[in-house]
Each structure stands twice: as structure tokens, then as C-alpha cells.
VEXROMAR-792565 format. One record per residue (C-alpha): x, z, y. Coordinates in steps of 0.5 Angstrom, whole numbers, always signed. Layout:
% VEXROMAR-792565
((X Z Y))
...
This chain:
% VEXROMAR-792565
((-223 -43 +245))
((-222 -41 +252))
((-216 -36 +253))
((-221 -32 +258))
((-227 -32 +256))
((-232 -28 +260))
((-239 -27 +257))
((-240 -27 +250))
((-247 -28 +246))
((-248 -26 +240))
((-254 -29 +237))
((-257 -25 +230))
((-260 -29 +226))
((-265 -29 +220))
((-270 -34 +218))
((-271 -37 +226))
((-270 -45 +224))
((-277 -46 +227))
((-273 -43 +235))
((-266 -44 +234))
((-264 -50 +236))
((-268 -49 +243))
((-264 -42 +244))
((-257 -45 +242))
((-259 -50 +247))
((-261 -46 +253))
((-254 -42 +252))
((-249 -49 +251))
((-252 -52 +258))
((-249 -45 +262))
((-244 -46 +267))
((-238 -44 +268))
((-236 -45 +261))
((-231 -40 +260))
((-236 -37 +254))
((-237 -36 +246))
((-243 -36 +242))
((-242 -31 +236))
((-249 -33 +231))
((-249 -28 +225))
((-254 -30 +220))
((-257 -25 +216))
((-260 -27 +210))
((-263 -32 +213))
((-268 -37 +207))
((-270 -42 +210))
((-266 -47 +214))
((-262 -44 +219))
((-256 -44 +216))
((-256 -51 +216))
((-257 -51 +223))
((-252 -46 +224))
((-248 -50 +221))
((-249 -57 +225))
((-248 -53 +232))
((-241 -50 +229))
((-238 -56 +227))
((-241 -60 +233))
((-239 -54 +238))
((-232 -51 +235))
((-230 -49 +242))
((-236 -44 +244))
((-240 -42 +237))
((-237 -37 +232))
((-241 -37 +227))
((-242 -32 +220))
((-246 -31 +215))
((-248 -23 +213))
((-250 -22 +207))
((-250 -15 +207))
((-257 -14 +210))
((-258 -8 +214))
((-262 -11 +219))
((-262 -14 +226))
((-258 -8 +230))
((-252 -8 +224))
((-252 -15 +225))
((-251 -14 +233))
((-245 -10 +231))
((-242 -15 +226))
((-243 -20 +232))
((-240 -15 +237))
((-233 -14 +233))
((-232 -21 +232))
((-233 -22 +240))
((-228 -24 +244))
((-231 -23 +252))
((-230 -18 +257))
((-237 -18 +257))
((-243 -17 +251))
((-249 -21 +252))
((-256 -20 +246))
((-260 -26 +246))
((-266 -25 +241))
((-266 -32 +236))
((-273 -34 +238))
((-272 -34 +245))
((-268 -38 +251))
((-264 -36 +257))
((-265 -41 +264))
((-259 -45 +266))
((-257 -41 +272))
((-256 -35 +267))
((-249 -35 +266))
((-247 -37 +273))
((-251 -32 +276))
((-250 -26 +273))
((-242 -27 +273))
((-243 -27 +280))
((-247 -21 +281))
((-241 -18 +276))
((-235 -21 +281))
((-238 -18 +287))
((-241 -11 +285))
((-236 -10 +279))
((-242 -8 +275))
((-242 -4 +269))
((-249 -7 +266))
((-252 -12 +269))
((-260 -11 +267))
((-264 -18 +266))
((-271 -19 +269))
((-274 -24 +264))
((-281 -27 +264))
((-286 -26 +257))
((-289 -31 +254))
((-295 -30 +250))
((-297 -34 +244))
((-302 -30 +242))
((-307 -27 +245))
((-305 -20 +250))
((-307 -13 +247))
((-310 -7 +253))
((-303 -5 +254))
((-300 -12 +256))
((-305 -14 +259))
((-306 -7 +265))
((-298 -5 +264))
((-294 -8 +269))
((-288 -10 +267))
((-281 -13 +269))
((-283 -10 +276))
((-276 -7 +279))
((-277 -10 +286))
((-274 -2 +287))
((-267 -4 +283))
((-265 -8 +289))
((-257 -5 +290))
((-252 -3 +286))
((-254 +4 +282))
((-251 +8 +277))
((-256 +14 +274))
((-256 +20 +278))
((-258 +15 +284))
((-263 +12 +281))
((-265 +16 +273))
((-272 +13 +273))
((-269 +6 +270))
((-268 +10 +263))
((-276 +10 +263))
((-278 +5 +268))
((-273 -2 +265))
((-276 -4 +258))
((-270 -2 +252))
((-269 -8 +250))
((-262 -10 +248))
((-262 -17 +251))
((-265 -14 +257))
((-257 -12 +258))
((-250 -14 +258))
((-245 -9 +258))
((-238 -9 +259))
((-234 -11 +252))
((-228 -4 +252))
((-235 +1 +252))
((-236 -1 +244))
((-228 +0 +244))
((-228 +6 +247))
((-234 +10 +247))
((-238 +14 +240))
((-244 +12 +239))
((-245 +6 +243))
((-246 +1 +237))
((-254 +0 +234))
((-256 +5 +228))
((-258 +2 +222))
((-265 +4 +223))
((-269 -2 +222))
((-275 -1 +228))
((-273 +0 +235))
((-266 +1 +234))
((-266 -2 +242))
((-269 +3 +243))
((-264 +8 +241))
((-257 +5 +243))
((-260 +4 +250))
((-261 +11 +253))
((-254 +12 +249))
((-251 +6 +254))
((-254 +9 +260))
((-249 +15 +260))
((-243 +11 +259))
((-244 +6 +265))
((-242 +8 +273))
((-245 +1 +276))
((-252 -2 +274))
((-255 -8 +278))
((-261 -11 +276))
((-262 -19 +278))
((-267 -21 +282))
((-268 -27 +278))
((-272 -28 +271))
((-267 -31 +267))
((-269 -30 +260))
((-275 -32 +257))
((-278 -27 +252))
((-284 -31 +248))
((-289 -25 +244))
((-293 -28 +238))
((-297 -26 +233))
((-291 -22 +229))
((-289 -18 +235))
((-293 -13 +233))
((-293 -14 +226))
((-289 -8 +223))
((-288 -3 +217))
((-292 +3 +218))
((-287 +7 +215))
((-282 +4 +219))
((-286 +7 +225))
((-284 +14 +222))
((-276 +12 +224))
((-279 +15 +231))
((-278 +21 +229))
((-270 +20 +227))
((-269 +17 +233))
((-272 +22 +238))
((-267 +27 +235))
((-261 +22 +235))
((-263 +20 +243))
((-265 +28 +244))
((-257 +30 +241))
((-253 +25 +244))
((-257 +27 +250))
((-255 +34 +249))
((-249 +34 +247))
((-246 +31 +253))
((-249 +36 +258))
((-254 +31 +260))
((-262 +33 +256))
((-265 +37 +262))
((-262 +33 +268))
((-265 +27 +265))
((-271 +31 +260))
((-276 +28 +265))
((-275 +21 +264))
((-274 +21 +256))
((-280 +26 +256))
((-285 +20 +260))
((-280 +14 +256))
((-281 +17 +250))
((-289 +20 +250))
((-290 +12 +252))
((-286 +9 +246))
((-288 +15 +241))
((-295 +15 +242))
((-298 +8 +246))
((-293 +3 +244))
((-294 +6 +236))
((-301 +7 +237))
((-302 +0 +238))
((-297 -3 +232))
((-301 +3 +227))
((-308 -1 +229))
((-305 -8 +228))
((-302 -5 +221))
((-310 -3 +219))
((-308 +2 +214))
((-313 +8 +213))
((-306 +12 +212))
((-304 +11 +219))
((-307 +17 +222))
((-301 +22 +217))
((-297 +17 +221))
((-299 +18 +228))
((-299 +25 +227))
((-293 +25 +224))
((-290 +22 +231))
((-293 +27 +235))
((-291 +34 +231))
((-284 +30 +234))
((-286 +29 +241))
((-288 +36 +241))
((-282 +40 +239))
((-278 +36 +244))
((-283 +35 +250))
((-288 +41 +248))
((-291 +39 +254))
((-291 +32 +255))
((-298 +31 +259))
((-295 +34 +265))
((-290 +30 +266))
((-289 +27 +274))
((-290 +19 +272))
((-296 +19 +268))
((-299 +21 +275))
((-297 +14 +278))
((-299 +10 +272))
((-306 +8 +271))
((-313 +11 +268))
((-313 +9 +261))
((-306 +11 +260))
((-306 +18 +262))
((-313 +19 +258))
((-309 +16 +252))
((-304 +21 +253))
((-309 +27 +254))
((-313 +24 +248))
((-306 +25 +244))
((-305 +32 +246))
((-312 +36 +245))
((-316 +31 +242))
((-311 +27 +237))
((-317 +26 +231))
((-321 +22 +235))
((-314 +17 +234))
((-317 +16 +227))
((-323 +12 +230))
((-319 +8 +233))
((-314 +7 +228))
((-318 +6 +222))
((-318 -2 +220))
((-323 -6 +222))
């Protein structure tokens, strides 16, 4: 194994045998080499421990590999692949998905020259199912504006502007080491969510590449939660609102958590509740709005939903004076 290995990748896995292969494949073809694979296999039943296993015996100079048998979920997975680690930089990749070959290369680059504490990955998704209204009319991944080296004051719409996923971002190793609360909760829906306006407080310099260099692939599973899951929201908001509080930071950002968290709590978990087709799903919903309004009792004003488009802005308001007319939306069909 490289003494100085720059990028570690740490790859959570739990019953991917369908897309391993082609994501461990796509992070073996990156150059430089100086670069360590940490897979965690969590619970997996199917075949990906004997393919875990092929990869580590074919590759001992790049691939760590270990079995969790614990459980707890893919951010306690993460953090299990994060201690094993051994780079200057922490890099998430999702066991279903890929990266480019010039992935490595250039975010090293970026990383020599801007001595970024967090580079964020433009990223291209792929959709093998078919778009619901939101992915079709949301513009994503378009951070044209994010074109120089920032860091939060300058720039604070990135906490609600750059989507929250944890393998958008690669981020300095001595973070987890040095800070609290940097590690991944053991909630088991949108725990990138959470961890990630926790990083943004941490980091001084923040790039944002140009390049799409991951690919993201959505099917008909992305959507597929437990309803009761979805009431996590309701501990996460408070998690995100503490930490936010707690380091004096809550009322310079609460604009950018208020708008984040409106999209995720209401749009974004409307959507999951509807796919769920459960007729309880509207205690749920309701559920989520009681804790939207305690934090962001007036979340309809807020400035950016004023730039976004007609459908979205009719939803929220439909979520604050109207929310029964949801229980048509959701009811099953």
C-alpha cells in the first residue's frame, strides 16, 4: 500500500452484486495511484461478499476490505469505512454508482492549487425510471455561479443550492479527527443530509469542479422508503438547527436552512410518502410540518422561493394554509 496515499474511497456496500463490479472498476482505472479502496460490506445476502472478496485478493495494494455485521445502516457504514482509512482526503462513492476516469486526476489538481478544504463534484444522473414532476422541472447540478474558491460567508447559498448528498463532497481526513459531530448519524434516511450542513461549518475553502465526474444512476428504488422512516426528518431538523445554534451560526444561515429544509421536509418527502401509497401517510406529512413550523414559523417568505418556479412555490403555499388538500394527493392510487 502507498505510504502517502492521497484519496481514500470508501465504498458502503449492502446487496450491490447487481453494480459492483462496474463501480470498483471505475475507481481502479484512476491515476495518479496514490489512492486506497475501503469497501464495508454490511449485511450484504447476496453475492457481494464473494466479489469483494475476488477484488481484495486481485487488488491488495488499493482495496481494504471488511465485513460489518452489526447493522446500523449506511452512515454508520461510512464512518466504519472512515476510521479504517488512511488518506489526507475522504472520498464517498455509493456502491451503485460510477466515477469518470479523470476523476482523481482532477480533483487532486484542484486540491494541489486551491488547497481546498472540500471539493464538491458536479455529477451527471441518470434515470432508469421514469422522472416524477420535481426531477423533471428542478434544475439540478447547475452551479455555473460556484466558479472560483469560496468558503461560506462568501458564497452561503451553496448549503441550500448544491444537492446534500454525501458523495457530492470529498473533504479533508483530520475534519473527522478533529472536529465533533462531523461523523454520519445512525438514522437511516437522509443522514447526508444531516452530516453535511454540519461540514459546512467546518471548512474554509470549498471548490466546486466544473467537470461532471460522478455518475448518480436513479431507478425505481430511489424513491422507495419506509414511511416511518420519513418521520426522522423531524429528529434531523432539530440535530441540524442545534449544531447550528450551538456554534452561533443559526440566524446568519437560518435563510438557506429555512429554504433547504421547506424543499426536503415538504417537496421531497411529499413525493417519497405518494410512491409509499399508504393512507396514513398524511399523519406523516403533517408530522413534518408541525416541525418545519416550529424552526421556520414562516417559511413561505423566505427570498429563494421567489426565483424558483410556479409549481414549487404553489406547493409550499398549499403546505402552509391549505395542508389537507395533501391527503388528496397522497392518498394511494
Amino acid at each position: 500500500m502507498n505510504s502517502d496515499i492521497f484519496l481514500s474511497f470508501i465504498v458502503p456496500v449492502s446487496n450491490s452484486e447487481k453494480t459492483l463490479s462496474a463501480c470498483l472498476d471505475s475507481i481502479l482505472l484512476q491515476t495518479p495511484k496514490n489512492f486506497e479502496i475501503i469497501i464495508v460490506n454490511d449485511k450484504s445476502t447476496d453475492n457481494s461478499r464473494a466479489i469483494i472478496d475476488k477484488y481484495e485478493q486481485s487488488f491488495p495494494d488499493f482495496i481494504k476490505a471488511y465485513n460489518k455485521e452489526t447493522g446500523g445502516g449506511p452512515g454508520d457504514t461510512r464512518n466504519y469505512g472512515i476510521k479504517k482509512s488512511n488518506g489526507r482526503y475522504i472520498a464517498f462513492v455509493d456502491s451503485d454508482d460510477t466515477i469518470s476516469t479523470n476523476y482523481l486526476a482532477i480533483v487532486k489538481d484542484i486540491i494541489d492549487k486551491h488547497k481546498s478544504d472540500m471539493v464538491i463534484i458536479s455529477y451527471n444522473r441518470i434515470y432508469n425510471r421514469t422522472r416524477n414532476i420535481f426531477e423533471r422541472y428542478h434544475k439540478f447540478n447547475k452551479w455555473d455561479k460556484y466558479d472560483f474558491p469560496f468558503d461560506l460567508a462568501t458564497m452561503p447559498d451553496v448549503i441550500c443550492k448544491v444537492e446534500v448528498a454525501s458523495w457530492l463532497k470529498i473533504l479533508k481526513r483530520e475534519l473527522f479527527l478533529k472536529k465533533e459531530g462531523l461523523f454520519f448519524s445512525y438514522s437511516s434516511l437522509a443522514e447526508d443530509l444531516e452530516v453535511s450542513l454540519k461540514w459546512y461549518l467546518n471548512v474554509d475553502n470549498i471548490y466546486v469542479t466544473k467537470e461532471k465526474l460522478y455518475n448518480y444512476f436513479i431507478t425505481k428504488n430511489t424513491l422507495n422508503f419506509n414511511s416511518k422512516n420519513i418521520e426522522q426528518f423531524n429528529e434531523i431538523i432539530e440535530s441540524v438547527c442545534d449544531y447550528y445554534k450551538k456554534l452561533g451560526k443559526f440566524e446568519e444561515f437560518y435563510p438557506e436552512l429555512e429554504y433547504l429544509f421547506a424543499k426536503h421536509m415538504l417537496i421531497s418527502n411529499l413525493l417519497r410518502l405518494k410512491a409509499s401509497k399508504n393512507k396514513t401517510n398524511f399523519g406523516i406529512f403533517m408530522s413534518l410540518r408541525k416541525s418545519m413550523l416550529q424552526n421556520f414559523p414562516k417559511y413561505t417568505k423566505n427570498k429563494y422561493f421567489r426565483t424558483d418556479p410556479m409549481y414549487l412555490r404553489v406547493t409550499i403555499i398549499i403546505s402552509y394554509y391549505f395542508p389537507k388538500l395533501f391527503y388528496l394527493i397522497l392518498l394511494p392510487i
